[in-house]
C-alpha positions as CSV (number, residue, x, y, z in Angstrom):
1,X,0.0,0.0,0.0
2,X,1.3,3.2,-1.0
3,X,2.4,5.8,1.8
4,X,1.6,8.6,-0.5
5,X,-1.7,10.5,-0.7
6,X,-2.5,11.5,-4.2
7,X,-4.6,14.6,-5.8
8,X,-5.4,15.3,-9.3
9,X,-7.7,18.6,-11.0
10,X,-10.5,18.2,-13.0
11,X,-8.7,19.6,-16.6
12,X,-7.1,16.4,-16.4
13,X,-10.1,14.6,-17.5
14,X,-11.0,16.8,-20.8
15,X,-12.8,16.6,-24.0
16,X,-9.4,16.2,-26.2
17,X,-9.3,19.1,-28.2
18,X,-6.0,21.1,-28.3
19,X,-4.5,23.9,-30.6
20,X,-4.7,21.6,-33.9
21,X,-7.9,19.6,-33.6
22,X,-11.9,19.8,-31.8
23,X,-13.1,17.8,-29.1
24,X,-12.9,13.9,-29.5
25,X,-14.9,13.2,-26.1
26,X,-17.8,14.7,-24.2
27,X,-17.1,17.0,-21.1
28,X,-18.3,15.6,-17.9
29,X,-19.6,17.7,-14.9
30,X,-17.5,18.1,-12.3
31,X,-19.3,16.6,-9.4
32,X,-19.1,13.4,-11.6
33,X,-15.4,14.0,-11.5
34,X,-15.5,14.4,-8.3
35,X,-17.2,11.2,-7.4
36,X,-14.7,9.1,-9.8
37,X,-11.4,10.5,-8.1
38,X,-12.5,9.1,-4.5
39,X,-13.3,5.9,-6.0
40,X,-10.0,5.9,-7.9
41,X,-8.8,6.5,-4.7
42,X,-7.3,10.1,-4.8
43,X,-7.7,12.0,-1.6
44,X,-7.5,15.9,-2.7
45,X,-8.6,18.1,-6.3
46,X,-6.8,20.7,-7.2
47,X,-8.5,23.4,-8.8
48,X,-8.0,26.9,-10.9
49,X,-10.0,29.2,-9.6
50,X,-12.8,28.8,-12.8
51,X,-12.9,25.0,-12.0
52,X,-14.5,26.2,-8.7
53,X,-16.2,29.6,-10.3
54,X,-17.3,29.3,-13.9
55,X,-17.5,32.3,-15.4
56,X,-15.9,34.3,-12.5
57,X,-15.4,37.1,-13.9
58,X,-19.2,37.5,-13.6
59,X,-19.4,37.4,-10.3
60,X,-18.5,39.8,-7.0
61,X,-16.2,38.8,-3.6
62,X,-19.2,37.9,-1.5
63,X,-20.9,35.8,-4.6
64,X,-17.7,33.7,-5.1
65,X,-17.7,33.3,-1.9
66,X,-20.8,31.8,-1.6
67,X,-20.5,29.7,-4.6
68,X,-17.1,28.4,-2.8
69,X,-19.2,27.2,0.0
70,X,-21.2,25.0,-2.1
71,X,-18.3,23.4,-3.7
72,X,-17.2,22.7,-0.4
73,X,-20.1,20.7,0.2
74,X,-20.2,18.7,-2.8
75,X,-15.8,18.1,-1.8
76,X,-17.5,16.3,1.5
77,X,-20.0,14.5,-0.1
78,X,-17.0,12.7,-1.4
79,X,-14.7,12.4,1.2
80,X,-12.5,14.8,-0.6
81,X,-10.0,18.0,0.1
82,X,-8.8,21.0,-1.6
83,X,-5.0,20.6,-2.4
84,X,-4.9,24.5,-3.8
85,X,-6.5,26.7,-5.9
86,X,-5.2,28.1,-9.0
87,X,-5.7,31.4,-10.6
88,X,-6.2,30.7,-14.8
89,X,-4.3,34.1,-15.6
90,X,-3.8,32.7,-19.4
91,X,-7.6,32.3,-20.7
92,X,-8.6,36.3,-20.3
93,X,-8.6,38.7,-23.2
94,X,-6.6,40.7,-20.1
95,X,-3.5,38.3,-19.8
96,X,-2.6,38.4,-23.5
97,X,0.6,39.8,-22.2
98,X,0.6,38.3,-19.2
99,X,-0.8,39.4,-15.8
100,X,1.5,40.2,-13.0
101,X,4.2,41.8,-15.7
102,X,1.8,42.8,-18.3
103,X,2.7,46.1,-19.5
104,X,-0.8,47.8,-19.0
105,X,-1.5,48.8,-15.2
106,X,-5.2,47.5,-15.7
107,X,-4.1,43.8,-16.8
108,X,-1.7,43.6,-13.7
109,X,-4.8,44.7,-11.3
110,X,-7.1,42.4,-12.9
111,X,-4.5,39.8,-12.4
112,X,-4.0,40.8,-8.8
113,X,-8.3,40.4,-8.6
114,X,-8.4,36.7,-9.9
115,X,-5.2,36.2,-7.6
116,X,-7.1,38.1,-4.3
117,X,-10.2,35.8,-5.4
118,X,-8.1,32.9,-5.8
119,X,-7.1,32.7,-1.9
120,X,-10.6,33.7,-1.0
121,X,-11.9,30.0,-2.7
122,X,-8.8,28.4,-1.3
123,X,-10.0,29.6,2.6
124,X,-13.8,28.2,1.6
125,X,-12.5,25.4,0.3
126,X,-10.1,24.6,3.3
127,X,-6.5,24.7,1.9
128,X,-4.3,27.3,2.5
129,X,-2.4,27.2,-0.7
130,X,-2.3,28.6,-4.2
131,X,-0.2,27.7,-7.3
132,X,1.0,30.3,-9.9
133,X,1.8,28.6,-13.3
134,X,2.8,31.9,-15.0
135,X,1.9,30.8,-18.6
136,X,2.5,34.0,-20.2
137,X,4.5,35.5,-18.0
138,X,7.4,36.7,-20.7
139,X,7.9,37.9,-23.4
140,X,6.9,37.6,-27.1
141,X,9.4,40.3,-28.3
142,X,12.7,40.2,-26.0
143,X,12.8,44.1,-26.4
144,X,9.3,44.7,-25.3
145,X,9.3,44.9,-21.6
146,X,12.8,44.4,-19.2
147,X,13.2,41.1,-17.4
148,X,14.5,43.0,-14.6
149,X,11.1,45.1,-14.8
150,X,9.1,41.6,-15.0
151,X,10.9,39.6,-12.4
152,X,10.7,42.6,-9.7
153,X,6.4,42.8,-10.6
154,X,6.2,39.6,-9.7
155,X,8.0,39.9,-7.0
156,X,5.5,42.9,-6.0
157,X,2.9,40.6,-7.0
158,X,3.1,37.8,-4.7
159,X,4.2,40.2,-1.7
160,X,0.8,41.7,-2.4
161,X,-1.1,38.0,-2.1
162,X,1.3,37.4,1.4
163,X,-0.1,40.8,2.5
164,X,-3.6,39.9,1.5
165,X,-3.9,36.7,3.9
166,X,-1.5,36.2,6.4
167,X,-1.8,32.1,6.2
168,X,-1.7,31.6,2.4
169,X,0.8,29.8,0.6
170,X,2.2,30.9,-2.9
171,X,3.7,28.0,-4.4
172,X,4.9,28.9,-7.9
173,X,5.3,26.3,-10.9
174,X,8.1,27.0,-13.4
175,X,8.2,26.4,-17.0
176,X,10.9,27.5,-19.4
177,X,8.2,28.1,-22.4
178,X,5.3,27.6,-23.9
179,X,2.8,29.5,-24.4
180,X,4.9,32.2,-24.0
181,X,8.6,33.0,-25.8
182,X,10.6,34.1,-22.9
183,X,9.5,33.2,-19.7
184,X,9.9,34.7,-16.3
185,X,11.4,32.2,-13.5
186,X,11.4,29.4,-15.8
187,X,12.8,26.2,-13.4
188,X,13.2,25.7,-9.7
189,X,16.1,27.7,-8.9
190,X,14.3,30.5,-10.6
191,X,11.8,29.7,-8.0
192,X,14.2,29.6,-4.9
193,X,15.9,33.3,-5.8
194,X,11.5,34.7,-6.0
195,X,11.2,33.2,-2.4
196,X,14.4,35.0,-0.9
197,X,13.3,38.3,-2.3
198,X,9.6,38.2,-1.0
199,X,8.6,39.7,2.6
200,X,8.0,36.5,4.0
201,X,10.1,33.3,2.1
202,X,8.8,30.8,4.3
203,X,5.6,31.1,2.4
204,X,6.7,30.6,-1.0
205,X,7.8,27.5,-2.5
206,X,7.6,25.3,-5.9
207,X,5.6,23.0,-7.6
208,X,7.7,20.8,-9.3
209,X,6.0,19.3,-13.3
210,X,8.4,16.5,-14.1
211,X,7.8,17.9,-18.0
212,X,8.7,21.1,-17.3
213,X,11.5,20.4,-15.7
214,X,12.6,17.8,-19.3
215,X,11.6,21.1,-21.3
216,X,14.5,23.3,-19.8
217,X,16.9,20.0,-20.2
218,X,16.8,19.4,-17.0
219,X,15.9,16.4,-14.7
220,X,13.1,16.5,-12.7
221,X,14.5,14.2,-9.9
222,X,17.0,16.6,-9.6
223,X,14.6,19.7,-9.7
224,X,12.5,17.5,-7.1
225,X,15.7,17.2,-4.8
226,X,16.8,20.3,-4.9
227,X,13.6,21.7,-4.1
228,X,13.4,19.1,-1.0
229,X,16.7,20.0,0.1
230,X,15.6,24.1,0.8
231,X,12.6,22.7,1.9
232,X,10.4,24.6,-0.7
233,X,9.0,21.4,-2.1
234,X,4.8,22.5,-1.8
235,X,3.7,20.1,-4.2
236,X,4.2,18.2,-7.5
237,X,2.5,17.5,-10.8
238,X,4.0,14.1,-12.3
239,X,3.7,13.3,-15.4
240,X,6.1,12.4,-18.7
241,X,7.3,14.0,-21.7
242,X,9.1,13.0,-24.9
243,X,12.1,15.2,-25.4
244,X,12.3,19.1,-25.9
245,X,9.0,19.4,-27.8
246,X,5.8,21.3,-26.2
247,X,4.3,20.2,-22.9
248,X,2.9,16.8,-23.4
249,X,1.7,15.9,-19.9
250,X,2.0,12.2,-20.7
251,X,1.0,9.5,-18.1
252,X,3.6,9.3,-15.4
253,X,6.6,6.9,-16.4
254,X,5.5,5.6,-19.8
255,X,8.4,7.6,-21.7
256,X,11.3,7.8,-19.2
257,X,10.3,5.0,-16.7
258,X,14.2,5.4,-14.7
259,X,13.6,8.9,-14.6
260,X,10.3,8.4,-12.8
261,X,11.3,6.0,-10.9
262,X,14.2,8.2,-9.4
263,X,11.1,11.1,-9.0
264,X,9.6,8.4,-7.0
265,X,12.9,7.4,-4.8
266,X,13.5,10.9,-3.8
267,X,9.9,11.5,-2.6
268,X,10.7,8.6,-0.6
269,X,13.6,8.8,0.6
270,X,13.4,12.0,1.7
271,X,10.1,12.5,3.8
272,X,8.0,14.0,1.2
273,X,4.5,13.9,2.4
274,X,5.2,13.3,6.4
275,X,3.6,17.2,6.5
276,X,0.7,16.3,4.8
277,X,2.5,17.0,0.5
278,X,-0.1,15.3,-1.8
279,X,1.7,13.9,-5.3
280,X,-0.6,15.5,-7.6
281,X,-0.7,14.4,-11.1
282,X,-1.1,16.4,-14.2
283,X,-1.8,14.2,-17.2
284,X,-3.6,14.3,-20.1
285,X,-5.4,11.6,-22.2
286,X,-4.4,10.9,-25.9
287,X,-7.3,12.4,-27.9
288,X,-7.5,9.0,-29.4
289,X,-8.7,7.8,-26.2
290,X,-12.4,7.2,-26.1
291,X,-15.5,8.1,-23.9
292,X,-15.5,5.4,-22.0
293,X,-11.4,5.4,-21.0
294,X,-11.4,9.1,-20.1
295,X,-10.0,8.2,-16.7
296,X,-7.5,5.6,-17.9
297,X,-4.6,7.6,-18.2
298,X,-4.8,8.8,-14.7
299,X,-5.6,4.6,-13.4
300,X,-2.0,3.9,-15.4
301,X,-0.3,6.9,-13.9
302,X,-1.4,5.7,-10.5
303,X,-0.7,2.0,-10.9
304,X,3.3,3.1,-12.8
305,X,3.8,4.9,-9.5
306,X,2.4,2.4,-6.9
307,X,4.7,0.1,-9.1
308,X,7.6,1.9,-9.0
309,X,7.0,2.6,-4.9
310,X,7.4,-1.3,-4.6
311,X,10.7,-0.7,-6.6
312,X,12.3,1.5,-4.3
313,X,10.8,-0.2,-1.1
314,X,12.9,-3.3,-2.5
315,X,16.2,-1.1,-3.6
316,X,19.3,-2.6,-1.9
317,X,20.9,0.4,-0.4
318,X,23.5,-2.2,1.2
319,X,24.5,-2.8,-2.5
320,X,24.7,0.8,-3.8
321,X,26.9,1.8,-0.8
322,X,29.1,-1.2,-1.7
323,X,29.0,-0.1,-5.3
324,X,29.9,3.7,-3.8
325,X,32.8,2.7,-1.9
326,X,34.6,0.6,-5.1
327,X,33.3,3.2,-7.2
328,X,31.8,0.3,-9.5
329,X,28.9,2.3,-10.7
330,X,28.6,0.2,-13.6
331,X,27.3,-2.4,-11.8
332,X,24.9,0.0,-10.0
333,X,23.7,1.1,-13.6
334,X,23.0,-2.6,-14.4
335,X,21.6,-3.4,-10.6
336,X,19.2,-0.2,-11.1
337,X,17.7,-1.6,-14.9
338,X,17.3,-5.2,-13.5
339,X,15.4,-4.0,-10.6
340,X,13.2,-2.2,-13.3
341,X,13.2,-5.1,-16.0
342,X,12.0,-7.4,-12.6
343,X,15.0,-9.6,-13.7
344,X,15.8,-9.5,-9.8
């Protein structure tokens, strides 16, 4: 039995249509998600802040409040938490050049009114934590705005959020591109350095995306660990990606199965979710995949990672010292891809 607790959002399970193609499934409400994910056996939904409101823009502070509160109920009815709330900057006519840097003083407020409303849902809904993936956070022409001028807004940014509640969390998810050209704090370390400068750093973490991390060439067991070892690790979103191409949030191991399963070891080995860390996946389905498997690619993602738990739970740490000491690490290479082949 796995000593993880797992969460998962609601975009996850989608209709299939992306930038070249429509929708190859039909949507499904979200209390029907809901219900699937606790019999899945997922413990917490992570939201953006128009999974809980639709159409929020439409409403005021005390109506998404309210509308919060219901959501809450329906969370219950499942047996189901909050793991953060998420404020969908990218979708609005306002964030076409970005929110918290956008170069128009009325984009950066509005930003700062989806962020405020963001923590309000995130209090209703019982978490104390928010996620920033800062999609188009950047630039599309290097010479239009300074990344000196962009990295200090968001630094003024999140200060504003910390000021706002004095219990919420701003956990911030890096990604070197896409959609935008340039980003702003684009991997973990970027992450770390945004923390130090904010008012209060012990507030502000990461979220690491194990394809965001392959997209800046990097590793994500290695983004994961460093993370763990300043102690800024909020969350993750697990997943799998095939090289340097766009963000493929591909089911967890199925590309680069010894890369997941060191993602998995360091979790592990290193206390992750002794304070209560969810792993949260973010996966999509193939838009091949019908109606009737919508959930699939989240049961394989699961059952990879409950697999490759059992793999670590058996990993001879005896052996890999030995293999240390003699600095025979090519027979810890070959120990390492038995272990995964099941050859021992």
């Amino acid at each position: 039995m796995s000593k993880f607790k797992f969460s998962v959002g609601p975009w996850n399970v989608h209709t299939g249509a992306d930038s070249y193609g429509p929708a190859t499934r039909a949507d499904i409400p979200l209390e029907e998600k809901i219900k699937k994910f606790s019999e899945m056996g997922f413990s917490a939904v992570q939201f953006h802040d128009d999974d809980a409101i639709p159409n929020i823009n439409n409403y005021n502070e005390k109506e998404i409040r309210e509308k919060a509160r219901e959501l809450k109920k329906v969370l219950d009815k499942y047996g189901m938490a909050a793991e953060f709330v998420a404020p969908r900057l990218w979708m609005d006519p306002h964030t076409i050049d970005g929110g918290y840097m956008s170069t128009r003083e009325e984009d950066r407020e509005y930003a700062m009114w989806r962020s405020y409303r963001s923590i309000d849902i995130a209090k209703e809904l019982g978490c104390n934590m928010i996620v920033l993936w800062l999609a188009r956070e950047g630039t599309l022409c290097a010479e239009q705005k300074s990344p000196v001028w962009a990295t200090k807004m968001l630094i003024e940014a999140i200060n504003k959020m910390l000021e706002y509640d004095p219990e919420i969390r701003v956990c911030i998810e890096p990604k070197p591109n896409e959609p935008i050209d340039r980003s702003i704090c684009g991997t973990m370390g970027h992450v770390m350095a945004i923390s130090a400068a904010t008012i209060d750093p012990s507030r502000v973490g990461g979220n690491l995306e194990s394809a965001h991390a392959t997209l800046a060439g990097l590793d994500p067991a290695h983004e994961i660990g460093f993370a763990l070892a300043m102690g800024k690790l909020m969350t993750v979103h697990l997943n799998d990606q095939n090289g340097l191409k766009y963000d493929q949030d591909k089911s967890f191991g199925v590309e680069n199965l010894r890369s997941a399963f060191n993602q998995v070891k360091v979790l592990k080995e290193n206390g992750y979710g002794d304070h209560g860390e969810y792993v949260g996946l973010d996966v999509k389905a193939m838009r091949t995949t019908t109606d009737a498997d919508s959930y699939k690619h989240l049961e394989t993602s699961l059952e990879v990672f409950k697999a490759l738990e059992e793999k670590v739970d058996r990993f001879d740490y005896d052996f890999q010292k030995k293999c240390v000491e003699n600095r025979d690490f090519e027979a810890l290479e070959l120990y390492v891809m038995k272990l995964l082949m099941g050859v021992i």
